[in-house]
NUDOGU-965977 format. One line per field, with one value per residue (C-alpha): residue number from 1; x, y, z; residue in one letter. Coordinates in Angstrom, 2 decimals. Layout:
pos <- [NUM, ...] $
east <- [X, ...] $
north <- [Y, ...] $
up <- [Z, ...] $
code <- [A, ...] $
This chain:
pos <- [1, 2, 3, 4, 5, 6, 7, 8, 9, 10, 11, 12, 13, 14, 15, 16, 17, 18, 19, 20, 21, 22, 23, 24, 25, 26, 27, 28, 29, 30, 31, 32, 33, 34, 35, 36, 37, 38, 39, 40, 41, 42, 43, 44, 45, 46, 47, 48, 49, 50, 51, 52, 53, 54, 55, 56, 57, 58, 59, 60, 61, 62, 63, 64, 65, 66, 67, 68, 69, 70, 71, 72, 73, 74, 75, 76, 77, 78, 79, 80, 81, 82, 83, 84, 85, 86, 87, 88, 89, 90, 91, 92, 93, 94, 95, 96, 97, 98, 99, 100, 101, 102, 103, 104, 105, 106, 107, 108, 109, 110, 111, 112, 113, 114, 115, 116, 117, 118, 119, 120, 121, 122, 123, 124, 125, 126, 127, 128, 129, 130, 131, 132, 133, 134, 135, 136, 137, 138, 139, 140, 141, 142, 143, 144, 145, 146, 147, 148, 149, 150, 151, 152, 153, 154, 155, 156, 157, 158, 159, 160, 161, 162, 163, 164, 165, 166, 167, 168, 169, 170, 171, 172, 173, 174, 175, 176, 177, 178, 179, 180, 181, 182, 183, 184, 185, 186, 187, 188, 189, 190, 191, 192, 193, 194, 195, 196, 197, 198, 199, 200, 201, 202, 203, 204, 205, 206, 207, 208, 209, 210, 211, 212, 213, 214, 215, 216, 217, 218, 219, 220, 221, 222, 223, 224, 225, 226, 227, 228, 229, 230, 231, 232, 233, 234, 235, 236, 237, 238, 239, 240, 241, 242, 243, 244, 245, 246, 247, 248, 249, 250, 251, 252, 253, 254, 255, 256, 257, 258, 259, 260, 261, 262, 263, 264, 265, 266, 267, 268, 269, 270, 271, 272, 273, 274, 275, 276, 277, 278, 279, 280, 281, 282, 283, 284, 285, 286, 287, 288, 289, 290, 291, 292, 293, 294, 295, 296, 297, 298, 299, 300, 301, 302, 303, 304, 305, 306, 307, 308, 309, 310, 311, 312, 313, 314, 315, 316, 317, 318, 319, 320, 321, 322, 323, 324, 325, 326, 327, 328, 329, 330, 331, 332, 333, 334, 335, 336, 337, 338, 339, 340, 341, 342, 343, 344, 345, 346, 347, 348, 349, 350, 351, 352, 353, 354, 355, 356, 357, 358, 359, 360, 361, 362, 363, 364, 365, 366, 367, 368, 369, 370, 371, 372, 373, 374, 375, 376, 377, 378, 379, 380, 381, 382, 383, 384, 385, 386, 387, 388, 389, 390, 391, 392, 393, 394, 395, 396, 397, 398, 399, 400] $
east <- [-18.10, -16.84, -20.79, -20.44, -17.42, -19.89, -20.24, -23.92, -25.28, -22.74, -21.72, -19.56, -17.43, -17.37, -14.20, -14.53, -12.09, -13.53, -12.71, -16.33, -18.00, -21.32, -21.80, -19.41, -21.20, -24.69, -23.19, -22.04, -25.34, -26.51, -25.02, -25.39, -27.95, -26.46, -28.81, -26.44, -25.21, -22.48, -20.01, -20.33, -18.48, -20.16, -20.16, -22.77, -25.31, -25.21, -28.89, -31.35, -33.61, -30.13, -29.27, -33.09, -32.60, -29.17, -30.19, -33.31, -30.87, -28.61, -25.83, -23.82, -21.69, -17.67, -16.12, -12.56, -9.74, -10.49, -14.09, -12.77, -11.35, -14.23, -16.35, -14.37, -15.17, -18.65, -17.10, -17.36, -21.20, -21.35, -18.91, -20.81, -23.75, -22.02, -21.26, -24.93, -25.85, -23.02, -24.16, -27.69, -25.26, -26.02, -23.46, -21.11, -19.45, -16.70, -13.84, -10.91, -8.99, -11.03, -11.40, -12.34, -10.04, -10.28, -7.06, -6.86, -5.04, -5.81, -4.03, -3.27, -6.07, -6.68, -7.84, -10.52, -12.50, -9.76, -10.99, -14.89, -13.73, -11.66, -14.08, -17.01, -15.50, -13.92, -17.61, -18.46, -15.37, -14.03, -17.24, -19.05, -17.67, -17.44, -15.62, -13.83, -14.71, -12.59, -14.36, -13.26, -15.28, -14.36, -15.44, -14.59, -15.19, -15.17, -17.22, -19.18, -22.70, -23.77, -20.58, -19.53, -19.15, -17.96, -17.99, -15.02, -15.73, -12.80, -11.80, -13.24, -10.89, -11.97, -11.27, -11.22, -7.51, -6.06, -6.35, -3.96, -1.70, -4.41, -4.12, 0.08, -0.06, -3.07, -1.15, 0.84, -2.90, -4.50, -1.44, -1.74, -5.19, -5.03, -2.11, -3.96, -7.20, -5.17, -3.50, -6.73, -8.44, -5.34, -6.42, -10.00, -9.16, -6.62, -3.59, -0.04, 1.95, 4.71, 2.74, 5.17, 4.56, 1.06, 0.78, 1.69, -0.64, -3.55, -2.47, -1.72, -5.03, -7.50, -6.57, -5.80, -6.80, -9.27, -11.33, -11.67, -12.97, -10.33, -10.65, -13.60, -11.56, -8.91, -7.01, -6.69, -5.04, -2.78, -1.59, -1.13, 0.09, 2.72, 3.28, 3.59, 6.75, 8.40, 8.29, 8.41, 11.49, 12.23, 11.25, 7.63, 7.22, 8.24, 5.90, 3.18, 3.39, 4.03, 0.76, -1.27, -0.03, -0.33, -3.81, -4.88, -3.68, -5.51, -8.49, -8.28, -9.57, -7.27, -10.19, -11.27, -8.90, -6.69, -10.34, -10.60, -6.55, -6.77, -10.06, -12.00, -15.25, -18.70, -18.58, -21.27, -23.22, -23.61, -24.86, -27.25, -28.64, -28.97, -29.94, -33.76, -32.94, -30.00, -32.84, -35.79, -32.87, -31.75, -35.72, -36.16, -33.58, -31.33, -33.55, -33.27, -29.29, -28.36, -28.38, -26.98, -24.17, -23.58, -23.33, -20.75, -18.55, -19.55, -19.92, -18.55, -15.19, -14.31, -14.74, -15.41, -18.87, -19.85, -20.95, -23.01, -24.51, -25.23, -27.16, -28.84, -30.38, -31.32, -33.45, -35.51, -34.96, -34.84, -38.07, -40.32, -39.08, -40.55, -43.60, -43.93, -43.84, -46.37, -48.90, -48.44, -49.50, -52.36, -53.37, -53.14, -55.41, -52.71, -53.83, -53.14, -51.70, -49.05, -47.96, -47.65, -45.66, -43.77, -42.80, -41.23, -39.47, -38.15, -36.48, -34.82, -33.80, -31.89, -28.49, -29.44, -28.90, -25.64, -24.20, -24.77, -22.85, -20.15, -20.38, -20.64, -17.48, -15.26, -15.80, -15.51, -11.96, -11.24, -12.07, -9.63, -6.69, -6.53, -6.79, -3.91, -2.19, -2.60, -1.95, 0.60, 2.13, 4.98, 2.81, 0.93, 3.56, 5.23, 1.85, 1.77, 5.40, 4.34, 1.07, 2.81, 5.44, 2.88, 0.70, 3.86, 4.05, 0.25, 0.99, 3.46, 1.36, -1.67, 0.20, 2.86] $
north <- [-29.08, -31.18, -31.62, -35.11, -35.26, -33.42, -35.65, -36.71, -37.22, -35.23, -31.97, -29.66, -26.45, -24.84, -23.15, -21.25, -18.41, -14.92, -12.29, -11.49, -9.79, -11.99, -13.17, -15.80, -17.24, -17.09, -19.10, -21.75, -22.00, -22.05, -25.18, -27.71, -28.75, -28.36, -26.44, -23.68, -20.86, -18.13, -15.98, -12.72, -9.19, -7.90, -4.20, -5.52, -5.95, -2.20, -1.68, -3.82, -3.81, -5.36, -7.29, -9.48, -9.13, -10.82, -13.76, -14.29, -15.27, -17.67, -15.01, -15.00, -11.53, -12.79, -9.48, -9.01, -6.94, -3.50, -3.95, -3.31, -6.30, -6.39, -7.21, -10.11, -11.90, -12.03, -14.81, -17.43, -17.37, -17.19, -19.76, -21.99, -21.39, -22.73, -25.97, -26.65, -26.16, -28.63, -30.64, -30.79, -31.95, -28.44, -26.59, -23.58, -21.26, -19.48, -17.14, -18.14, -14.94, -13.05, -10.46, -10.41, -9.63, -9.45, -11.11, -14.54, -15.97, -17.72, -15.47, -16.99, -18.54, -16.96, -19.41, -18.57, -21.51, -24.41, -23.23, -24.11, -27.27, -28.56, -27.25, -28.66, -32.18, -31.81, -31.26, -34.13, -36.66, -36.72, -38.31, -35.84, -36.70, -33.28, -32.28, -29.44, -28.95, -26.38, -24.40, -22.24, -19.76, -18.79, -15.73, -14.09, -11.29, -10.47, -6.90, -8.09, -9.04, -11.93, -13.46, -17.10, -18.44, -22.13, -23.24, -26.31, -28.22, -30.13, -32.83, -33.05, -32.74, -35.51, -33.65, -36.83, -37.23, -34.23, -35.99, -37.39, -34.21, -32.08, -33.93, -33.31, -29.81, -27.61, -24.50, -27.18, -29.05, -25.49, -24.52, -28.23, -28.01, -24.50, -26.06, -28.59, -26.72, -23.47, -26.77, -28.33, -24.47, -23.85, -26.81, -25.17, -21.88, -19.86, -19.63, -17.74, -19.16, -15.95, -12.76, -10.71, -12.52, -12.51, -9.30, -11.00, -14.18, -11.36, -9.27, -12.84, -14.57, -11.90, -9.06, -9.21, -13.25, -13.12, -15.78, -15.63, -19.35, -20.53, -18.42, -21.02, -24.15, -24.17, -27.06, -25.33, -22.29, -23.84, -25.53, -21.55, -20.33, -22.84, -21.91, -18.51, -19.34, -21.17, -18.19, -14.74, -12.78, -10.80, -8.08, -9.31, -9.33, -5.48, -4.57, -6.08, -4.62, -1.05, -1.69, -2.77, 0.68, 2.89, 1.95, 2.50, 5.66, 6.88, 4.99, 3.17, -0.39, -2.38, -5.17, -3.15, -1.27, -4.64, -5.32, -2.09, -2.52, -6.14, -5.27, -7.47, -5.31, -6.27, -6.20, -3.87, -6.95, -8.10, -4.41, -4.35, -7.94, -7.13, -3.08, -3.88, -5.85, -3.12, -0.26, -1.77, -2.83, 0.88, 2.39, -0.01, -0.47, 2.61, 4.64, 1.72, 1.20, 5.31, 4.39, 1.40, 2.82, 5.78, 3.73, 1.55, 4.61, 7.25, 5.82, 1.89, 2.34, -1.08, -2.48, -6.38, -5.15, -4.05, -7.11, -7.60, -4.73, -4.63, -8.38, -7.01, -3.50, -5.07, -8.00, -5.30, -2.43, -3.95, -6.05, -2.92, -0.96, -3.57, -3.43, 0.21, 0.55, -2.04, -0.41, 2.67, 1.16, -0.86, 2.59, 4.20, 1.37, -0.95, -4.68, -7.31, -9.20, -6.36, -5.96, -9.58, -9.58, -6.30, -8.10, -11.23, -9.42, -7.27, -10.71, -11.22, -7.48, -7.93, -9.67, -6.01, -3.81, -5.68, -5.19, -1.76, -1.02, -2.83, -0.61, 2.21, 1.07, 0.71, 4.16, 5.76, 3.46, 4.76, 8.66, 8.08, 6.58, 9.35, 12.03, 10.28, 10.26, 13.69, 14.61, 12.52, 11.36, 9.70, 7.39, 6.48, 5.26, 3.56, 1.49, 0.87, -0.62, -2.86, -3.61, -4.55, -7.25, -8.96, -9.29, -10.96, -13.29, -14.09, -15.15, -17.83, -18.69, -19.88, -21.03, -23.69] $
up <- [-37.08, -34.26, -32.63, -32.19, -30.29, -27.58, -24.47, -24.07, -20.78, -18.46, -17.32, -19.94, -19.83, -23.39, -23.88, -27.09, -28.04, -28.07, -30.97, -31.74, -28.52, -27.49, -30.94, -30.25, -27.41, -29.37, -32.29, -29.92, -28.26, -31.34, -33.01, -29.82, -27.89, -24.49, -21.93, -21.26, -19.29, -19.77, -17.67, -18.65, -17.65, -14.73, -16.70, -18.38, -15.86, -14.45, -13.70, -12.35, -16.14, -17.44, -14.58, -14.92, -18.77, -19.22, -16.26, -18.35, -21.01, -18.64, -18.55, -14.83, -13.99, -13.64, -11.96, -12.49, -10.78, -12.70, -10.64, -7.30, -5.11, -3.22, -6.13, -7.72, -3.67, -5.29, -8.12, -4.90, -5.21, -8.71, -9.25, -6.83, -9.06, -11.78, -9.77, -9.45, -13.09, -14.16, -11.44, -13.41, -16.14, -17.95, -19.74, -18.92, -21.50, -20.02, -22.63, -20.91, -22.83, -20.59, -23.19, -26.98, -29.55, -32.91, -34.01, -35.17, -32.50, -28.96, -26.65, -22.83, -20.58, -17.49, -14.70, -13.75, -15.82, -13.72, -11.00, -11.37, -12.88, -10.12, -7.58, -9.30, -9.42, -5.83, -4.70, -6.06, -4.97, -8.58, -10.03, -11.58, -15.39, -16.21, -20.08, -20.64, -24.73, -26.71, -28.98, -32.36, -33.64, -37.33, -39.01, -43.14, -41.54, -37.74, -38.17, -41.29, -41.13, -43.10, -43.45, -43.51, -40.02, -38.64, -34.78, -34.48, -31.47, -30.19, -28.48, -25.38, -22.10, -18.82, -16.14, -14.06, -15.90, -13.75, -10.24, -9.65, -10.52, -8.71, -5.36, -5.69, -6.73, -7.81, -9.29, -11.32, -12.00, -13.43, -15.94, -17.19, -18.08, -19.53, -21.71, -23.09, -23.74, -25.68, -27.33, -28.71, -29.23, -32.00, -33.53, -33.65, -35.35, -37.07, -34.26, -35.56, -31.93, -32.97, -32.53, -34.49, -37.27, -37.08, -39.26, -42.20, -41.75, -41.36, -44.75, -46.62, -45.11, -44.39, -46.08, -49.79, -50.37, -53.23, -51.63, -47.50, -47.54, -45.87, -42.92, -41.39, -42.43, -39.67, -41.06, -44.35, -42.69, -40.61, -43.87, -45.42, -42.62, -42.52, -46.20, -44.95, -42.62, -45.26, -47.82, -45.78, -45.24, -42.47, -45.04, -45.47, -41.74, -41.50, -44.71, -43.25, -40.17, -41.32, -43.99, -41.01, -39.17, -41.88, -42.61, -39.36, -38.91, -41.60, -40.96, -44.24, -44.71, -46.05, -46.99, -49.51, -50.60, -51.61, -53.31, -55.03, -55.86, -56.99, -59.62, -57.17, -57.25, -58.68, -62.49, -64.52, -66.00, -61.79, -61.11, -63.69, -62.99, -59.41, -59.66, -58.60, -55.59, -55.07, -55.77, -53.44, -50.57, -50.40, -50.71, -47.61, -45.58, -45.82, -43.23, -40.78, -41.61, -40.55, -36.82, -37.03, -39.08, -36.95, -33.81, -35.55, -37.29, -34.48, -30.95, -30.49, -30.37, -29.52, -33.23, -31.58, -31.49, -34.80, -36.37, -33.20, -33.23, -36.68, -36.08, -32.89, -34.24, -38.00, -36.24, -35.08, -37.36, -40.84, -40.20, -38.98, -41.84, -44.37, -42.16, -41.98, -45.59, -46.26, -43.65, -45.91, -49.08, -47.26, -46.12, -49.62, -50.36, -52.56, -53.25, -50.40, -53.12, -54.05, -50.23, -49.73, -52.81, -52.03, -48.53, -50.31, -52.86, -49.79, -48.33, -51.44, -51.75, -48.46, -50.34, -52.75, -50.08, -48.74, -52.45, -52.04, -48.46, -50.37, -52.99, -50.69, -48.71, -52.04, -53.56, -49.47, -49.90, -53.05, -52.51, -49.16, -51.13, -53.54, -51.11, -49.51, -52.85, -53.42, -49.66, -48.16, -51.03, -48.71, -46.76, -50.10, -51.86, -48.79, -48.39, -52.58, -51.61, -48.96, -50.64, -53.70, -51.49, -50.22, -53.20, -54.18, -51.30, -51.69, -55.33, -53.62, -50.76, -53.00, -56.09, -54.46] $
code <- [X, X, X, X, X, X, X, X, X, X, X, X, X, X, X, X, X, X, X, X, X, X, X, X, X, X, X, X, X, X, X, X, X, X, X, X, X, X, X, X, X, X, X, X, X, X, X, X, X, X, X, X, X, X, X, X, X, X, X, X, X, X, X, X, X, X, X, X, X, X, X, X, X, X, X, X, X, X, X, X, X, X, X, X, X, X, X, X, X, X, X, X, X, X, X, X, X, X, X, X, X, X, X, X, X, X, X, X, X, X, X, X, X, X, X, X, X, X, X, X, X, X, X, X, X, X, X, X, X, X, X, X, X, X, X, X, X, X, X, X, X, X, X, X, X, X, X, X, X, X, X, X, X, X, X, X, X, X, X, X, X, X, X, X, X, X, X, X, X, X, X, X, X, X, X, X, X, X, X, X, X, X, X, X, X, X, X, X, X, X, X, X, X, X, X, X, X, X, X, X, X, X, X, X, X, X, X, X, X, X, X, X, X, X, X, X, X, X, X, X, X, X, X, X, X, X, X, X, X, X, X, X, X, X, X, X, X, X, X, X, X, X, X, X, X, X, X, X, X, X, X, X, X, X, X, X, X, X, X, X, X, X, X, X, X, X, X, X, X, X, X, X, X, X, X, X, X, X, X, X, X, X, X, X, X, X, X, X, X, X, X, X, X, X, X, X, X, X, X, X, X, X, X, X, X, X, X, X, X, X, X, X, X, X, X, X, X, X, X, X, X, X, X, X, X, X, X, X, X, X, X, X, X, X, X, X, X, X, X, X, X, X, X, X, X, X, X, X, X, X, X, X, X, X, X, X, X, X, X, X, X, X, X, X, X, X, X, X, X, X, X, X, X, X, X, X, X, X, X, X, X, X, X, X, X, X, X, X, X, X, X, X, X, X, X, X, X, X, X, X] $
């Protein structure tokens, strides 16, 4: 959404916000046609194989603090890198949040992105028509795979504007322009500007909405979320942050347990109508999910990177499981005609096999919440509570 308002024919800083881990910057490369580059975590290029991999792909290390302050000295030549590319009227993505997150709000911009744009113009004597463009990067579902996704690109930002204010003060010059980016980003994705109430937008939104559609139309949640405001109590705040606790503790997810709470689970006529594609996903895909899976439940803690993982590991391992099993029937001496159609039919059994991690997910959801009923009988009936006051404020949000 947004594409047009790109500037043609000049230099551009993409500014997107960053709750996703790299898919973000792949889905804004993605939807433009801008010859790009990125700023990425120097972490990530820790041996030379990843180092020439991740350049291959336009990615520049940005070292920070926590790398030693003789490292973040090295920014100066990277930074003067990304002069040259804008200066070949390329594009640079830089997350300003410096981190990823994966709540739904723009936290503060660090400044590291004002300074390559006031350098890069000051190299060229304020006439090198760079745009600063805010970017926001909507998911359903951050750590979902194949879940609805829209990139909002917003107004674009002359830096030529700022020099006047630049030449009089450049600390003053930097905080303006990260003000009016983080300004345009809200505009570009779901922002909640008081963090203690954020909670409750989450639960109300993302959490127990029947339909998540809203989530990728920014304008529509801002008008929710101002619903929200109108209708909580100081009471719904508390619930929903105690809910959000609770569930974490005891590594329950909320998602679907609201969905197994609410009745919002596939119905037996679905099951039935879909059980083949269901049966041939799990015959050829669940070998090739059990890694993926246990790097996701076992070994990423940081859960910014599941869906990533998840898209990274089934490009390669879903595809060579569909071709491992059709090498075996070729070699059992099955029809080319079969394979070829056993292969398309496996396409189509891909949607199967997501129906069945969801499946999967709700009864795991549902064995947890009853041994917390029969276990901690406290905390289960203190999340019921909570669960129930917000269903209650949902009914409000979506019905006025």
């Amino acid at each position: 959404m947004g594409r047009e308002k790109i500037p043609k024919n000049t230099p551009v800083m993409f500014i997107p916000n960053h709750q996703n881990s790299f898919m973000d910057a792949l889905l804004v490369v993605s939807t433009n046609w801008k010859y790009t580059f990125f700023l990425t975590r120097a972490q990530a290029f820790s041996t030379a194989f990843m180092r020439w991999f991740l350049e291959n792909l336009n990615m520049l290390p940005v070292y920070r603090v926590r790398d030693g302050m003789s490292s973040v000295t090295k920014n100066n030549a990277i930074f003067e890198r990304c002069i040259r590319m804008l200066e070949k009227k390329y594009a640079v993505l830089v997350f300003a949040e410096a981190n990823h997150n994966l709540n739904r709000r723009i936290r503060p911009l660090s400044k590291g992105f004002t300074r390559i744009a006031f350098d890069a113009e000051l190299a060229n004597d304020w006439n090198l028509n760079l745009h600063v463009v805010p970017v926001g990067v909507n998911y359903t579902r951050h750590r979902e795979s194949r879940n609805d996704v829209t990139v909002v690109y917003g107004d674009p930002i002359p830096m030529k504007q700022y020099q006047e204010v630049y030449t009089e003060d450049e600390r003053k010059a930097a905080n303006v322009l990260k003000n009016d980016v983080a300004k345009v980003m809200k505009t570009c994705t779901m922002h909640v500007q008081n963090a203690q109430q954020y909670f409750a937008h989450r639960v109300i939104l993302d959490v127990i909405a029947d339909d998540r559609g809203h989530l990728v139309q920014p304008e529509k949640t801002r008008e929710l979320g101002e619903k929200i405001d109108s209708l909580a109590t100081e009471e719904d705040y508390l619930a929903a942050e105690k809910l959000i606790e609770l569930s974490e503790k005891e590594d329950i997810d909320l998602s679907y347990l609201a969905a197994w709470t609410t009745g919002q689970i596939t119905p037996l006529w679905k099951k039935i109508l879909l059980s083949p594609f269901i049966i041939l996903g799990y015959l050829n895909f669940r070998l090739a999910y059990i890694p993926i899976e246990k790097l996701v439940t076992h070994t990423i803690k940081d859960h910014a990177f599941d869906a990533s993982i998840k898209f990274l590991l089934s490009v390669f391992l879903f595809p060579t499981s569909m071709l491992v099993i059709a090498g075996l029937l070729w070699l059992i001496g099955v029809d080319a005609m079969w394979i070829w159609g056993y292969l398309a039919n496996s396409f189509i059994s891909l949607y199967g096999f997501k129906e069945w991690v969801r499946m999967r997910k709700l009864k795991k959801t549902e064995v947890k919440w009853q041994q917390l009923a029969s276990s901690k009988s406290e905390i289960y009936q203190e999340m019921i509570e909570s669960l129930e006051l917000l269903k209650k404020l949902k009914a409000k949000v979506f019905d006025n």
